[in-house]
ZADO-1210 file (C-alpha; in nm, 4 decimals, padded with zeros to 6 digits):
<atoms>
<atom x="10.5773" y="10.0749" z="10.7307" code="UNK" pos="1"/>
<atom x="10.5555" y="09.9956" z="10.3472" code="UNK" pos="2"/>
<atom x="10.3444" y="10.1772" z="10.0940" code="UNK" pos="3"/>
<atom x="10.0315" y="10.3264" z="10.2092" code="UNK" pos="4"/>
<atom x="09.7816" y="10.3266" z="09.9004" code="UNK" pos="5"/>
<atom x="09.5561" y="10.5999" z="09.8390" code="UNK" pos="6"/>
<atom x="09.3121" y="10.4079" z="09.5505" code="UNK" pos="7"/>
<atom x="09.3591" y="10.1624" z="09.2433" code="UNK" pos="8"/>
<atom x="09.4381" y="10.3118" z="08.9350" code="UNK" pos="9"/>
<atom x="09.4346" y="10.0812" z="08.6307" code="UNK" pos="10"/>
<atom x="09.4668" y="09.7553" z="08.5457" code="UNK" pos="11"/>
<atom x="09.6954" y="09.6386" z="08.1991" code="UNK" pos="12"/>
<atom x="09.5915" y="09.3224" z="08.0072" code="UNK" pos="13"/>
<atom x="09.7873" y="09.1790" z="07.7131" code="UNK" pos="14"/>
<atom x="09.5484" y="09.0412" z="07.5099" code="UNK" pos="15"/>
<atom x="09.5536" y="08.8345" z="07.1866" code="UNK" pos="16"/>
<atom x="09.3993" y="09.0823" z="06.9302" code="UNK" pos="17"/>
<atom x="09.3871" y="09.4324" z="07.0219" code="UNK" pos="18"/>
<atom x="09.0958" y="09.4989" z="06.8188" code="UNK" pos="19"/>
<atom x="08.8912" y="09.2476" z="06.9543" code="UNK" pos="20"/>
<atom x="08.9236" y="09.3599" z="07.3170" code="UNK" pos="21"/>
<atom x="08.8961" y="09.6886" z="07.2363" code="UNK" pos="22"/>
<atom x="08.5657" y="09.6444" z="07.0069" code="UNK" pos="23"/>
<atom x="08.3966" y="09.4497" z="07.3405" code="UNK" pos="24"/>
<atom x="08.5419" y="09.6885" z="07.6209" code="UNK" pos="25"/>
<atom x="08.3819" y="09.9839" z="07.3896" code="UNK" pos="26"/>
<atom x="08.0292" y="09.7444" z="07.2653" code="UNK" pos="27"/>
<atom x="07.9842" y="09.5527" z="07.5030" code="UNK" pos="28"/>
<atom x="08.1517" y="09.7314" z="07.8481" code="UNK" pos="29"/>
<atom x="08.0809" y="10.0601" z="07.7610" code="UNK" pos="30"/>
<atom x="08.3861" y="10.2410" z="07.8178" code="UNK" pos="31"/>
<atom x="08.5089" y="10.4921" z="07.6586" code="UNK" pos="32"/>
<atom x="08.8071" y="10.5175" z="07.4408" code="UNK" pos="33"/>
<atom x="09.0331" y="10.7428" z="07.4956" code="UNK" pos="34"/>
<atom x="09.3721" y="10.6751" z="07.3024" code="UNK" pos="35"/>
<atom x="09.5109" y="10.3558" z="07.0740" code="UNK" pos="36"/>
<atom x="09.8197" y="10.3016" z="06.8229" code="UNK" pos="37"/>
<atom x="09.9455" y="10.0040" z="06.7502" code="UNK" pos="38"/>
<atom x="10.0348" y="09.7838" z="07.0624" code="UNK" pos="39"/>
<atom x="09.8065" y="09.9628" z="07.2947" code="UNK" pos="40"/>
<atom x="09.4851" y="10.1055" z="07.3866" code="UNK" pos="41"/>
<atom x="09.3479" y="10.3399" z="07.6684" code="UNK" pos="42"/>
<atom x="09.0392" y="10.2657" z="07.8216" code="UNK" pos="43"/>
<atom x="08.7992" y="10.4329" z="08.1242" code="UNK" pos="44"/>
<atom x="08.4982" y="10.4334" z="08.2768" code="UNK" pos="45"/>
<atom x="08.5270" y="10.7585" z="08.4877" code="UNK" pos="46"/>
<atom x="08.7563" y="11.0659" z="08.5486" code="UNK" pos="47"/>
<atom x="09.0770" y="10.8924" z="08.5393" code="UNK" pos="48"/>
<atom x="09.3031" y="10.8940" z="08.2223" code="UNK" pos="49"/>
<atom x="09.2698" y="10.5568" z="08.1954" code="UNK" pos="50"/>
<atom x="09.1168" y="10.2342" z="08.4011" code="UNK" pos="51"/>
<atom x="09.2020" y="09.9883" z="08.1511" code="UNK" pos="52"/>
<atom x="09.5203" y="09.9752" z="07.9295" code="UNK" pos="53"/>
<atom x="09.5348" y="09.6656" z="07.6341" code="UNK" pos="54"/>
<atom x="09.8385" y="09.5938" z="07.5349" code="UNK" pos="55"/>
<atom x="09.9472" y="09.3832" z="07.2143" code="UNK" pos="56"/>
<atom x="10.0201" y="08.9992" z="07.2628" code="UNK" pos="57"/>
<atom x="09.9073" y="08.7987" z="07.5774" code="UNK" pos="58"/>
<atom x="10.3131" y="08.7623" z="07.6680" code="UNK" pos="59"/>
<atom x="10.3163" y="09.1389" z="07.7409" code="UNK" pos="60"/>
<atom x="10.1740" y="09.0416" z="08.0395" code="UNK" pos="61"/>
<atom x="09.9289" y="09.1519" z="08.3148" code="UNK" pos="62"/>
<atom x="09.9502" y="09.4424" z="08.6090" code="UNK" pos="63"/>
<atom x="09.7872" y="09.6172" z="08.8406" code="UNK" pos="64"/>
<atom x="09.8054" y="10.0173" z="08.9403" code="UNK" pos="65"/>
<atom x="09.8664" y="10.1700" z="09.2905" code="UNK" pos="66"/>
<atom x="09.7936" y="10.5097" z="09.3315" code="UNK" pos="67"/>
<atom x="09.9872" y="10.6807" z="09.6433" code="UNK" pos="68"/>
<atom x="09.9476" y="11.0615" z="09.7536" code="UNK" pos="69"/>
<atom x="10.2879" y="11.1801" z="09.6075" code="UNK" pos="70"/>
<atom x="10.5858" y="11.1348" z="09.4659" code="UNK" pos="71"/>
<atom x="10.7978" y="11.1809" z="09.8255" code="UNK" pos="72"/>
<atom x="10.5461" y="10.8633" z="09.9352" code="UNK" pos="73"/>
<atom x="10.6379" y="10.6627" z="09.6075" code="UNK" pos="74"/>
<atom x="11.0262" y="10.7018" z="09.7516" code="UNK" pos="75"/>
<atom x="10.9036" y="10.6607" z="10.1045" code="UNK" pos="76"/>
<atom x="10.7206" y="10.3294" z="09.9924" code="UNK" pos="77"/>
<atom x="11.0275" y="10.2110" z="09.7894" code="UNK" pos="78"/>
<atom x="11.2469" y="10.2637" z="10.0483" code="UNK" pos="79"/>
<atom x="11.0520" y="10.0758" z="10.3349" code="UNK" pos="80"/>
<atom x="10.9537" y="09.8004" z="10.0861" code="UNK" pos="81"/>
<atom x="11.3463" y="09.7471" z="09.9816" code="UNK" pos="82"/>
<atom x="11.4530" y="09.7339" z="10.3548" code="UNK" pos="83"/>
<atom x="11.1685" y="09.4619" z="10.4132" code="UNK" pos="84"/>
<atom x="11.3057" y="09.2340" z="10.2044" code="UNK" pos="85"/>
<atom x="11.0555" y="09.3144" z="09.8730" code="UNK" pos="86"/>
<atom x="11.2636" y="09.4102" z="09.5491" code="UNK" pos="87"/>
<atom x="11.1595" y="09.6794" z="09.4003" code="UNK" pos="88"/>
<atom x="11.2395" y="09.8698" z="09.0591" code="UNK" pos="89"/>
<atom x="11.1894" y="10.1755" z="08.9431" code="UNK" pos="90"/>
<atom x="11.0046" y="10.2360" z="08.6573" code="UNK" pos="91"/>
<atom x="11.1621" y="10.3806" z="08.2842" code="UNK" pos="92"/>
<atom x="11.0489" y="10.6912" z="08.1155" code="UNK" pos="93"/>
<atom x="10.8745" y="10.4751" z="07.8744" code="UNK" pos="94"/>
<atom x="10.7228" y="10.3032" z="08.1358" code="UNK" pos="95"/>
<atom x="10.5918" y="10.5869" z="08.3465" code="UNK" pos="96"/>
<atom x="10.4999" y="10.7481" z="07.9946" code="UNK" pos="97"/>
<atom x="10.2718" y="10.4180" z="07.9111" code="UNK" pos="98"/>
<atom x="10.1123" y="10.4392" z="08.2434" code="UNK" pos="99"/>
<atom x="10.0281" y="10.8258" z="08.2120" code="UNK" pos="100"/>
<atom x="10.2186" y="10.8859" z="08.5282" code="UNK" pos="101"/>
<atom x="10.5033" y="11.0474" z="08.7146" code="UNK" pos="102"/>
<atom x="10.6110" y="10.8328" z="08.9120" code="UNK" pos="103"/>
<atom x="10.6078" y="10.4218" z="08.9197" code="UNK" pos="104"/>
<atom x="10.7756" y="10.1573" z="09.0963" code="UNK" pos="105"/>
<atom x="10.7501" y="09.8010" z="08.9776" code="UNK" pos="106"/>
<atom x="10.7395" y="09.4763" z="09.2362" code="UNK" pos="107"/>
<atom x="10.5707" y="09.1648" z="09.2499" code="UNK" pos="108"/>
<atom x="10.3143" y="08.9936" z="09.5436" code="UNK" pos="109"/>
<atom x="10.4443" y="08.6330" z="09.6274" code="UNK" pos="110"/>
<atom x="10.2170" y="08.4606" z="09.3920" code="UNK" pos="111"/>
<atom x="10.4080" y="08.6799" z="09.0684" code="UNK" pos="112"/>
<atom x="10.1182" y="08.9037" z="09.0643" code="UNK" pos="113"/>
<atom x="10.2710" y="09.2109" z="08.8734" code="UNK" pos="114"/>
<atom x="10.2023" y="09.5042" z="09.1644" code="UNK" pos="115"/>
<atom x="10.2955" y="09.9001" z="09.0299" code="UNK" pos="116"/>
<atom x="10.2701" y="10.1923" z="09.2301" code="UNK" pos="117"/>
<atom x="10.1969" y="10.5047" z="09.0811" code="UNK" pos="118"/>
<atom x="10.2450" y="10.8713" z="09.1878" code="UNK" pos="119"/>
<atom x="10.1114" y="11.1977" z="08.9966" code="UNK" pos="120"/>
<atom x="09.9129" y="10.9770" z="08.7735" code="UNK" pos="121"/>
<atom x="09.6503" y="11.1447" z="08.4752" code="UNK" pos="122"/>
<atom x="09.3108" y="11.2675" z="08.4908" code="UNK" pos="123"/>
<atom x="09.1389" y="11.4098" z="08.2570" code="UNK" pos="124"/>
<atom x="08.9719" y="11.7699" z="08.1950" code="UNK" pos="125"/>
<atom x="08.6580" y="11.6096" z="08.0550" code="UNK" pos="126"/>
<atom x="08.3747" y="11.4132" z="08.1937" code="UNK" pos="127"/>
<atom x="08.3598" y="11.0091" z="08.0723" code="UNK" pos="128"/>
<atom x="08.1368" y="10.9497" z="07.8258" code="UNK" pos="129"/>
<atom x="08.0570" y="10.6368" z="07.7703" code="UNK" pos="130"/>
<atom x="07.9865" y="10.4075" z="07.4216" code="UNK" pos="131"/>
<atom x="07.6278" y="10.2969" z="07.5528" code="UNK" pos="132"/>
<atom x="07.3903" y="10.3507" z="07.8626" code="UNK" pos="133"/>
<atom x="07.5644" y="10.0960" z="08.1260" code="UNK" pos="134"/>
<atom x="07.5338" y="10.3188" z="08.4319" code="UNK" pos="135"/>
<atom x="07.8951" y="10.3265" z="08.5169" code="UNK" pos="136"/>
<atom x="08.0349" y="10.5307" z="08.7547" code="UNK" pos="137"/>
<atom x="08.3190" y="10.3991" z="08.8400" code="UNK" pos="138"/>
<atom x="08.6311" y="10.1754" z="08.7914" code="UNK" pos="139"/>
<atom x="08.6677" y="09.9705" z="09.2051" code="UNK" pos="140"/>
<atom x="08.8531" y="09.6990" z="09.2317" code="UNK" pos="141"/>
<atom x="09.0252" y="09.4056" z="09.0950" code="UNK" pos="142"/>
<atom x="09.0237" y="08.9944" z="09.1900" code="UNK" pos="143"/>
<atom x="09.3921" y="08.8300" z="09.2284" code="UNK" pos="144"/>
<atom x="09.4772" y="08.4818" z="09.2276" code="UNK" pos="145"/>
<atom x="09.6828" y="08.3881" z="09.4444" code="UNK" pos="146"/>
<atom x="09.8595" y="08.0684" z="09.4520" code="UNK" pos="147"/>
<atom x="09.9072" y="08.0732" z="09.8885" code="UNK" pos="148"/>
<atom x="09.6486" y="08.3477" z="09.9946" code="UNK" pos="149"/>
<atom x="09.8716" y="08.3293" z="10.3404" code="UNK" pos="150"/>
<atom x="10.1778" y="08.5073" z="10.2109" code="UNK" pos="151"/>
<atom x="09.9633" y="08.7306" z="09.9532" code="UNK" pos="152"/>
<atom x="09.7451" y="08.8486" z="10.2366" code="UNK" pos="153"/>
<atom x="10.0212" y="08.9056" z="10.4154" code="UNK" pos="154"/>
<atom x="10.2036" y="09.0911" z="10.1745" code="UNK" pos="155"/>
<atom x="09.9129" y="09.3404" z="10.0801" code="UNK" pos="156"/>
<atom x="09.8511" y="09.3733" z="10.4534" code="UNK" pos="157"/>
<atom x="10.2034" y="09.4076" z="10.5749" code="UNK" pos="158"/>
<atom x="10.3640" y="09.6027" z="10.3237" code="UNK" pos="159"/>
<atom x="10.1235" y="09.7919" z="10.1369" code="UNK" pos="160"/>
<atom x="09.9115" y="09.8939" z="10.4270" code="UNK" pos="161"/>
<atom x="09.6034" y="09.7498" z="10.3701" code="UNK" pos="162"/>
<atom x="09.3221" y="09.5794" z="10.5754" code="UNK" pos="163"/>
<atom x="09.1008" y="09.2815" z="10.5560" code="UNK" pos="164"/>
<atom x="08.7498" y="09.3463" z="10.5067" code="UNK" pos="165"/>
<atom x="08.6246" y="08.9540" z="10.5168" code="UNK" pos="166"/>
<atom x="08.7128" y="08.6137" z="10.4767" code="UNK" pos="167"/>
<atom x="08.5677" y="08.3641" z="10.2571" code="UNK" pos="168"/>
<atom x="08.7650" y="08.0258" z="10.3193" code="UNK" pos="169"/>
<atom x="09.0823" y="08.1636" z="10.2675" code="UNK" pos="170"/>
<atom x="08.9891" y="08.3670" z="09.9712" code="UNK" pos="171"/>
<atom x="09.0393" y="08.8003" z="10.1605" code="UNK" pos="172"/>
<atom x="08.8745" y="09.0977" z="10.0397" code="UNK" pos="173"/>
<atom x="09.1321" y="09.3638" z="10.1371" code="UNK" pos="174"/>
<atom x="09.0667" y="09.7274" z="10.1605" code="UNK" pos="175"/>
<atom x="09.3039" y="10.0439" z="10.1069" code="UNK" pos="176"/>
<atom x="09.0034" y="10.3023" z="10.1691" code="UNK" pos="177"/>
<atom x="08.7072" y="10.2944" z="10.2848" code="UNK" pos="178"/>
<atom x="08.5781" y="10.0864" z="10.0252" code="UNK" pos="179"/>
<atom x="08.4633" y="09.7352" z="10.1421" code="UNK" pos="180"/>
<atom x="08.7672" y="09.5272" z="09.9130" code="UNK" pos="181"/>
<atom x="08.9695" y="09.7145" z="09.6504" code="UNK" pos="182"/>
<atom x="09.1459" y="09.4083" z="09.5846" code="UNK" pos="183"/>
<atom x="08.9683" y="09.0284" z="09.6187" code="UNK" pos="184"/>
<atom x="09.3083" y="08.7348" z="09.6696" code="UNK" pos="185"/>
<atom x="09.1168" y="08.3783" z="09.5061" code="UNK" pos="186"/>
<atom x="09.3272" y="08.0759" z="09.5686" code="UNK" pos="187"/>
<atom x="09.4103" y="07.9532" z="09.2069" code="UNK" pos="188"/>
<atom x="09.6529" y="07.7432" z="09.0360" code="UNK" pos="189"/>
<atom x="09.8119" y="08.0057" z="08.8709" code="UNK" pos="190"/>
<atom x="09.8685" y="08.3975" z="08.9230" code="UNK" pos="191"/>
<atom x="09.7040" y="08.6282" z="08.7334" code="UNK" pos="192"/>
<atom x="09.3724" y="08.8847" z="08.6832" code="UNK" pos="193"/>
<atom x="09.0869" y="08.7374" z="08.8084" code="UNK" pos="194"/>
<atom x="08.7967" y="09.0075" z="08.7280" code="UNK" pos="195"/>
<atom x="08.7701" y="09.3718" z="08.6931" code="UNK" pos="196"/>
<atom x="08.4473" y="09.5554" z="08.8156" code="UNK" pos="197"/>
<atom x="08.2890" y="09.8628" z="08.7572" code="UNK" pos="198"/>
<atom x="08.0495" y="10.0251" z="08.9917" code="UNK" pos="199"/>
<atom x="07.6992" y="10.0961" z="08.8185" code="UNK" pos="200"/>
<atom x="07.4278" y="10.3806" z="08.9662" code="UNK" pos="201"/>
<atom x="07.1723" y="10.1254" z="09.0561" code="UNK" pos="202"/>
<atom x="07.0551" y="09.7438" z="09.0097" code="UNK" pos="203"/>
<atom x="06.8308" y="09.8916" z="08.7429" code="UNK" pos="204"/>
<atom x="07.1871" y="09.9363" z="08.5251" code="UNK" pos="205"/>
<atom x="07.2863" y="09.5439" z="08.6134" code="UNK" pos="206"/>
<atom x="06.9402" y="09.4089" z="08.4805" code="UNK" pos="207"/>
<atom x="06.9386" y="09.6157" z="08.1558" code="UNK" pos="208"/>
<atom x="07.3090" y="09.4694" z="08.0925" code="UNK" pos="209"/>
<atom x="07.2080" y="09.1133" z="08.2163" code="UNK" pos="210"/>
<atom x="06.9571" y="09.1407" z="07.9047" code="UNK" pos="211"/>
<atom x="07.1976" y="09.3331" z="07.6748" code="UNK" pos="212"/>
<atom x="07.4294" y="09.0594" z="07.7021" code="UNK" pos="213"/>
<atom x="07.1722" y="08.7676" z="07.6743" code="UNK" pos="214"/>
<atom x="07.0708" y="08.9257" z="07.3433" code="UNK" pos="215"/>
<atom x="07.4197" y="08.9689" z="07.2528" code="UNK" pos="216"/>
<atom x="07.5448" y="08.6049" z="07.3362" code="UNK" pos="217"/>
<atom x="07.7961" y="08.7431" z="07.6039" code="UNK" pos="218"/>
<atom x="07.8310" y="08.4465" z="07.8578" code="UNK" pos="219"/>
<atom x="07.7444" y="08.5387" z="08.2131" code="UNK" pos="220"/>
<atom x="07.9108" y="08.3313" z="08.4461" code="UNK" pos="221"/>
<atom x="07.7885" y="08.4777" z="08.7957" code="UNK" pos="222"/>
<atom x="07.4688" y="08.6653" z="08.8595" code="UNK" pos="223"/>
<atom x="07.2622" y="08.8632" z="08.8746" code="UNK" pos="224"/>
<atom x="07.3127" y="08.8016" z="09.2225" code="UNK" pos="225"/>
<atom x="07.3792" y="09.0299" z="09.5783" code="UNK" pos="226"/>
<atom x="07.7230" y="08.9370" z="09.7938" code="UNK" pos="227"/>
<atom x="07.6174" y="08.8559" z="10.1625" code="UNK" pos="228"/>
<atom x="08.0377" y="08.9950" z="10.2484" code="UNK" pos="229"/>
<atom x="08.0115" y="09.3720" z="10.0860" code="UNK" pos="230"/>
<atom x="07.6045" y="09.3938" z="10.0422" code="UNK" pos="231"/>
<atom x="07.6840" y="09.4592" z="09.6858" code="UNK" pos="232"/>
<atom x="07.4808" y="09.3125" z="09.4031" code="UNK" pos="233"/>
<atom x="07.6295" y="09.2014" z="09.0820" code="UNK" pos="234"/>
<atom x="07.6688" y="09.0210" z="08.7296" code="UNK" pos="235"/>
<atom x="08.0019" y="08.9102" z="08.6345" code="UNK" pos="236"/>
<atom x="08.0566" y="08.7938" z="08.2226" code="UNK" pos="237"/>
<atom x="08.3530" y="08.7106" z="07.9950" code="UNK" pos="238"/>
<atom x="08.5368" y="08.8926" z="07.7783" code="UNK" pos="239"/>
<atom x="08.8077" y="08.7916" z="07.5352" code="UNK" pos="240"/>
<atom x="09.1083" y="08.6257" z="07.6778" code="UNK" pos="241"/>
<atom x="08.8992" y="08.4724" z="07.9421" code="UNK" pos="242"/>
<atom x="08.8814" y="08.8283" z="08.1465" code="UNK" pos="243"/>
<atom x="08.5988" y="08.8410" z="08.3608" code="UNK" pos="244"/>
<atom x="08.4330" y="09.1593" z="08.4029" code="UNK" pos="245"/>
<atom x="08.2067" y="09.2823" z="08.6752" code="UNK" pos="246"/>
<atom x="07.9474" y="09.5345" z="08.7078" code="UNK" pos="247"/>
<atom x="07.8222" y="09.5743" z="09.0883" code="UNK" pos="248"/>
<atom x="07.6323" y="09.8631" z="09.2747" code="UNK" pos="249"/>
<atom x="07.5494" y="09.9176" z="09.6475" code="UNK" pos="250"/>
<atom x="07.8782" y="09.7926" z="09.7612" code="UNK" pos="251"/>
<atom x="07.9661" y="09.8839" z="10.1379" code="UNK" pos="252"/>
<atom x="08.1596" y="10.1510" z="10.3083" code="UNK" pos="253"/>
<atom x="08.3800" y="10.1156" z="10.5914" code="UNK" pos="254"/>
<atom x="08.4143" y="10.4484" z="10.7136" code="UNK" pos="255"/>
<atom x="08.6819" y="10.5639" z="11.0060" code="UNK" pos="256"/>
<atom x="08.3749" y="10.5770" z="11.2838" code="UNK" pos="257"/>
<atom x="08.3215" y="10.1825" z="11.1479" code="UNK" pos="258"/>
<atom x="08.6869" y="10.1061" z="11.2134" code="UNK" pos="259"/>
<atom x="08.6081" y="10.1383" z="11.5749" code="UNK" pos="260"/>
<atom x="08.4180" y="09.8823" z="11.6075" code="UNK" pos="261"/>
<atom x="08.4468" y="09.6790" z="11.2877" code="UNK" pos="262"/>
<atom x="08.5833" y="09.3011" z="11.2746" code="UNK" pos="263"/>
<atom x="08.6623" y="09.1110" z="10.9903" code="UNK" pos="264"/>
<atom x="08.3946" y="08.8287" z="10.9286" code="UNK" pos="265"/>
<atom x="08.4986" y="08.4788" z="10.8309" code="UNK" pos="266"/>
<atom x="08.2380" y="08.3097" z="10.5821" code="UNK" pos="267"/>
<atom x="08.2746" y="07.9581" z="10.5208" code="UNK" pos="268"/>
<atom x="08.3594" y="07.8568" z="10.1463" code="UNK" pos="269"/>
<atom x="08.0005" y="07.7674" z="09.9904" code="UNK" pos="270"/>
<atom x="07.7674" y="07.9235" z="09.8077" code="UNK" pos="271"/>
<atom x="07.5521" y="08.1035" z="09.9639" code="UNK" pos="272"/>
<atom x="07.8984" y="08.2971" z="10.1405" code="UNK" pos="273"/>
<atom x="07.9357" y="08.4129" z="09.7409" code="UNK" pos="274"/>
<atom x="07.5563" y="08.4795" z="09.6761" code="UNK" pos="275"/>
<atom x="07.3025" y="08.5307" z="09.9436" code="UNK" pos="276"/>
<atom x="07.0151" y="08.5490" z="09.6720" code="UNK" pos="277"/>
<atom x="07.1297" y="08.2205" z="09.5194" code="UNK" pos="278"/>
<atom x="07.3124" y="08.2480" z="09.1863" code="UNK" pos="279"/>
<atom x="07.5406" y="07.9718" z="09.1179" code="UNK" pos="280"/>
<atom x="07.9225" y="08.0883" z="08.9697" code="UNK" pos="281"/>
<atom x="08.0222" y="07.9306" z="08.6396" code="UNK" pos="282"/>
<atom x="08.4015" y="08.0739" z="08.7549" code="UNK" pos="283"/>
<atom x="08.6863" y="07.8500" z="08.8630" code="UNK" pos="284"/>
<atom x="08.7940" y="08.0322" z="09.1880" code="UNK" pos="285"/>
<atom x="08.4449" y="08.0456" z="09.2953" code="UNK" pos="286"/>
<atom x="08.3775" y="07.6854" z="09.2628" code="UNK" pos="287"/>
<atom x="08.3027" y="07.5627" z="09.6010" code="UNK" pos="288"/>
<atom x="08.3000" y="07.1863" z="09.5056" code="UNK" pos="289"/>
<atom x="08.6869" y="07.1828" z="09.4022" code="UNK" pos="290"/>
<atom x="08.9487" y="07.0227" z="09.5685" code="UNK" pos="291"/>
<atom x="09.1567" y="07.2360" z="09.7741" code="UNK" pos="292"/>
</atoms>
């Protein structure tokens, strides 16, 4: 059966200078900051402990966060996942006390995508508060590249239990919940985080940031723009180390009355299958004029 996911739970980014992310995830991306010493810093954006964690040094690597319903699933997932063939690790003490969790088990997608699961995770007894007025609400989902978006879809489908939403060339948007995509696989070159998005109130909260970071000299590289697959609309701008971040609003539900009648939709690889107002993406994985 594999894992079955209840939600994502953080992402962690090794960056290059830990100030420097931190000072633009708190100025810029308005999250709050919730805990730092000196190779590390604890970032969210709602009621979670923590959405993003920056770690010292760009060789400390990148991951992703699983959240499952227990710590009898995490050894139910670890189990099935070791008998298919996946190897699997579980995590230290240190490591499950740097991820504010439990429980963790470690394993990779077949890209090298770093994949942890997570049982018993933190939340926190106080509301989020965040640096400046960006209308988040919540931390949603993450992009992967994936260097054969066969096996990757496969992997995330067969073994961790989740479903594809919609194509776009070969490039799924995979569900775990009723979201539309939790997770986004982009054929790269190369494995590694894509973009991170945050969920906003309204589209009012994407055009006041689309001018806060005009005036600020942040470089937008998709939007603002609506995405014909989920119906949500969107601006996506870098951060340091090349991270692309997302804020979107209005993004679909698939409830368990839709899965009745609900089929994945194939949309051809071109623009307007990315943007169905018309904004053109200044981002590698969405460049429909590349070879391959």
């Amino acid at each position: 059966m594999g894992a079955d996911l209840h939600d994502i739970r953080y992402v962690r980014i090794g960056c290059e200078d830990l100030d420097t992310s931190i000072a633009f995830a708190t100025d810029i991306l308005g999250l709050e900051l919730m805990e730092r010493d000196a190779n590390a810093a604890y970032l969210r954006g709602d009621d979670r402990d923590h959405n993003i964690c920056y770690t010292r040094g760009r060789e400390s690597g990148q991951a992703t966060g699983w959240e499952v319903d227990s710590m009898d699933a995490l050894d139910t997932a670890a189990a099935s996942l070791e008998a298919a063939g996946i190897r699997v690790r579980a995590g230290t003490s240190a490591e499950r006390e740097q991820r504010r969790s439990r429980g963790l088990v470690v394993m990779s997608d077949p890209t090298g995508n770093s994949i942890e699961l997570v049982a018993r995770p933190a939340h926190c007894g106080r509301r989020y508060y965040g640096t400046r007025d960006a209308g988040i609400n919540a931390f949603s989902h993450v992009g992967l590249r994936t260097t054969n978006a066969t096996a990757d879809e496969a992997f995330w489908v067969g073994h961790l239990g989740a479903k594809v939403s919609d194509w776009i060339g070969d490039a799924a948007l995979i569900r775990i919940n009723e979201v539309h995509h939790n997770v986004a696989l982009f054929p790269s070159a190369y494995a590694g985080i894509q973009h991170v998005n945050f969920q906003v109130d309204e589209v009012d909260d994407i055009m006041r940031s689309f001018y806060f970071l005009q005036q600020r000299n942040v470089r937008i590289v998709f939007g603002p723009g609506r995405h014909p697959t989920s119906g949500a609309r969107f601006l996506y701008f870098q951060g340091p180390d090349n991270i692309i971040y997302e804020y979107s609003c209005g993004v679909r539900s698939i409830t368990a009355e839709d899965e009745k009648s609900y089929v994945p939709r194939s949309f051809p690889f071109e623009p307007s299958s990315f943007c169905m107002w018309g904004s053109k993406p200044d981002i590698p994985e969405f460049d429909t004029t590349r070879d391959g």
